[in-house]
C-alpha positions in Angstrom: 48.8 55.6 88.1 48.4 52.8 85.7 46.2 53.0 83.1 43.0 51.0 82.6 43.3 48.0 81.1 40.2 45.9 80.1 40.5 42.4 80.5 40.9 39.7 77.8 37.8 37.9 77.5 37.9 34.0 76.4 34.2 32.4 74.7 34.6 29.2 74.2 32.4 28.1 70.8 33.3 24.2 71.3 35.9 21.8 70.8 37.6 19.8 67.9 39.9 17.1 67.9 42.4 17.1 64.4 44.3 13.5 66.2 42.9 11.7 63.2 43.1 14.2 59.8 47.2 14.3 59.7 47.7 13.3 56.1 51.0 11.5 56.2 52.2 12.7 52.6 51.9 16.3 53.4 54.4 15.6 56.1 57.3 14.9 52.9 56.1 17.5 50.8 58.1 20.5 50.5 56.4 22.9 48.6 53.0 22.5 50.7 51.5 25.7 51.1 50.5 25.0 54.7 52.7 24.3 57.8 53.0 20.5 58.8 51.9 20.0 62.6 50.2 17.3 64.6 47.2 19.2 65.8 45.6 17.3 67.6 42.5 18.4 70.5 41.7 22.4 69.8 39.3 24.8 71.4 38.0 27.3 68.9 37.3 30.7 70.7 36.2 34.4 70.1 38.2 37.0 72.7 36.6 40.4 72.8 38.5 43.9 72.0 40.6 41.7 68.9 41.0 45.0 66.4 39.0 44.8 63.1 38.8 41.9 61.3 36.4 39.3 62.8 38.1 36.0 63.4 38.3 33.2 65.4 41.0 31.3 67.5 42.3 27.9 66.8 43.9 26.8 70.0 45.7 23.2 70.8 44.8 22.4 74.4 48.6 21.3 74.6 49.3 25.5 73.2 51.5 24.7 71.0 49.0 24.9 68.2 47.1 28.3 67.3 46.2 30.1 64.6 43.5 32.1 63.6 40.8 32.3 60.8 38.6 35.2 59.4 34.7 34.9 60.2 33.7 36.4 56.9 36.1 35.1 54.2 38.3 31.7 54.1 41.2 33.0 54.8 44.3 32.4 58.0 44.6 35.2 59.8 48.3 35.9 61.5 46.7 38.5 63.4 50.0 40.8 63.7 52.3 37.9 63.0 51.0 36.3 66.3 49.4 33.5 64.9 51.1 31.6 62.2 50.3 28.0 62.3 47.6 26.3 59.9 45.6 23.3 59.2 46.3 21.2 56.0 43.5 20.4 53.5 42.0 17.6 55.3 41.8 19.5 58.8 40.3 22.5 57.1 37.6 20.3 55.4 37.1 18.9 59.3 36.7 22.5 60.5 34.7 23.5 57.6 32.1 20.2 59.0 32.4 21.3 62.5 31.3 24.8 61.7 28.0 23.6 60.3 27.0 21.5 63.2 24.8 22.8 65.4 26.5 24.0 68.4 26.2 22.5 72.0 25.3 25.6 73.8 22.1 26.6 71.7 18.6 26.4 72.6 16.7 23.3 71.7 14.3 26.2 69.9 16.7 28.4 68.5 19.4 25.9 67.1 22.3 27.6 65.4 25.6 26.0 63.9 28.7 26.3 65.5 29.7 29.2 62.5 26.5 31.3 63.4 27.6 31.1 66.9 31.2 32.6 66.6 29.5 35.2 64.7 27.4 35.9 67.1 29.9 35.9 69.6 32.3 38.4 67.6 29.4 40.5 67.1 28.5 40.9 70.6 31.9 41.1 72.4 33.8 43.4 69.7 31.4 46.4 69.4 34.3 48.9 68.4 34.6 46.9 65.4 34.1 48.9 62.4 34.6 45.6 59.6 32.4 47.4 56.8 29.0 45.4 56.4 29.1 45.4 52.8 32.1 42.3 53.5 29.8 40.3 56.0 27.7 37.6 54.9 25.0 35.5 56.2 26.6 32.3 54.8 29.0 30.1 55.9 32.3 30.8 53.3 33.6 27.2 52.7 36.9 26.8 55.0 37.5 23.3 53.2 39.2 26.0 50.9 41.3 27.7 52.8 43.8 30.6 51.7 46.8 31.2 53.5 47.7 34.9 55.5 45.4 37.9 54.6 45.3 40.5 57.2 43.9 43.8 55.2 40.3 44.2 55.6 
């Protein structure tokens, strides 16, 4: 008998397109801190049952981008040394932008920005999380400052 496995479940918080924040003179720098990749369209999603660290996915629609970023803090996440890839300084000021808008699937009465909404999400889909609530916040932290890898809680 096989045991039970739940399945994967995808919410989709919206789209962004990084085509236009490549920065040209990171691609010739050596010693920049974050990995040099055409981007390009992403969906940015919340799957349920992800351990204990809230984050969020960073996924090229072409998959060969993805990486992952910490809900609570500014920080990439390689989530097990799945996820490697990162944005450079101009796409994480572009992510930081998109998070504030308000997202596309809230109620015309109860706007909330896309941030708010991958919060919620985590919140309600990971239940067996046990991130200590003293770390959460009720602010957006500003990704336009991104640190590279942390995965400790």
């Amino acid at each position: 008998m096989l045991p039970d496995h739940p399945t994967k479940e995808v919410y989709l918080i919206g789209e962004i397109d990084f085509s236009q924040s490549l920065n040209e003179s990171e691609i010739d720098s050596k010693n920049s801190r974050f990995s040099i990749k055409k981007v390009g369209p992403c969906k940015i999603e919340v799957y349920n049952g992800e351990g204990q660290i809230p984050h969020f996915h960073i996924t090229g629609i072409s998959k060969k981008f993805n990486c992952c970023v910490r809900i609570y803090d500014a920080h990439f996440f390689s989530h097990g040394n799945k996820y490697r890839d990162t944005l450079n300084a101009s796409q994480c000021t572009e992510l930081n932008n998109w998070l504030m808008q308000i997202n596309s699937k809230s109620l015309p009465n109860a706007p909330v920005t896309n941030w708010q909404m991958i919060v919620y999400m985590w919140e309600n889909s990971n239940p067996d999380c046990k991130y200590p609530e003293k770390l959460k916040t009720d602010s957006q932290p500003d990704y336009s400052k991104m640190s590279l890898f942390r995965d400790e809680i």
